[in-house]
C-alpha positions in Angstrom: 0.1 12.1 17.5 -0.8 15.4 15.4 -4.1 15.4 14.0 -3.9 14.9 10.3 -5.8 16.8 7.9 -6.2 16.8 4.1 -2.5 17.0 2.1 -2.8 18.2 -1.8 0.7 16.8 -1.9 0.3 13.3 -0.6 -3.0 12.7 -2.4 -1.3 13.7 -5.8 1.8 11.5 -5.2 -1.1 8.1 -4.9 -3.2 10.0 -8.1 -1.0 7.7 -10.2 -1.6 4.8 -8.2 -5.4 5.1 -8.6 -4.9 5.6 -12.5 -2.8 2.9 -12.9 -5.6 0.5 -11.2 -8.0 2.2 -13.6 -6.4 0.8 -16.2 -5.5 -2.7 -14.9 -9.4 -2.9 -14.4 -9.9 -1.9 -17.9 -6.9 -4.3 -19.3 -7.8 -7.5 -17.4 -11.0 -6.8 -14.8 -9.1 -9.4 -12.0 -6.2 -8.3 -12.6 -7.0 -4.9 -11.6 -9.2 -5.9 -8.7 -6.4 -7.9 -7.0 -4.2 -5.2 -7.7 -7.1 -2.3 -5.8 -7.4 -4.8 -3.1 -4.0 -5.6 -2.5 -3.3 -1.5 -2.4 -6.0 -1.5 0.3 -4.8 -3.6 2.4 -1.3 -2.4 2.1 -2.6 0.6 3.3 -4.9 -0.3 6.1 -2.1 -2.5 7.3 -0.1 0.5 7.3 -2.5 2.4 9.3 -3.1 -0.3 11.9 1.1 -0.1 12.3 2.2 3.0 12.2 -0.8 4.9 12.8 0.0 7.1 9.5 -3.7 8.4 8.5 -3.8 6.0 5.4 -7.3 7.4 4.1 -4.9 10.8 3.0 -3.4 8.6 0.3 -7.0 6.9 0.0 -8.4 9.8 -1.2 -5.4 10.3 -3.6 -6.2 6.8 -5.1 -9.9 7.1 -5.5 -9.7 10.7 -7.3 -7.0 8.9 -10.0 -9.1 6.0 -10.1 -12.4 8.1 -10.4 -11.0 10.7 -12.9 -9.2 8.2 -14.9 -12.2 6.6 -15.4 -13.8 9.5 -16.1 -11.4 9.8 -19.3 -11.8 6.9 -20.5 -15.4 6.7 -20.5 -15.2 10.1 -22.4 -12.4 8.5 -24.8 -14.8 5.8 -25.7 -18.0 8.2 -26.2 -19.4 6.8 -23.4 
């Protein structure tokens, strides 16, 4: 298989993805956790089957989880 390396393009397609959680968390804290932890192991199932270098779109999630929360924090004068 061809060695995988970082993709601007498929991290910014799961940015949403990690926003979306950031706001789940913020909404309804268990929500949002079973949400996060059902999108990981969707994706390390995904890499276990198909071999597809999941931690790409991992990276993509954490920056829209991590920047999101970032705003917000912000928003709310900290």
């Amino acid at each position: 298989m061809k060695k995988q390396t970082f993709s601007l393009r498929r991290s910014l397609i799961h940015l949403p993805v990690g926003v979306l959680a950031t706001i789940l968390i913020k909404a309804e804290l268990p929500i949002g956790l079973v949400f996060t932890l059902g999108w990981f192991y969707y994706e390390w199932n995904e890499d276990e089957n198909i071999r597809d270098h999941a931690f790409l779109d991992v990276w993509g999630f954490l920056a829209g989880l991590g920047g999101a929360g970032i705003v917000l924090t912000i928003l709310q004068g900290w």
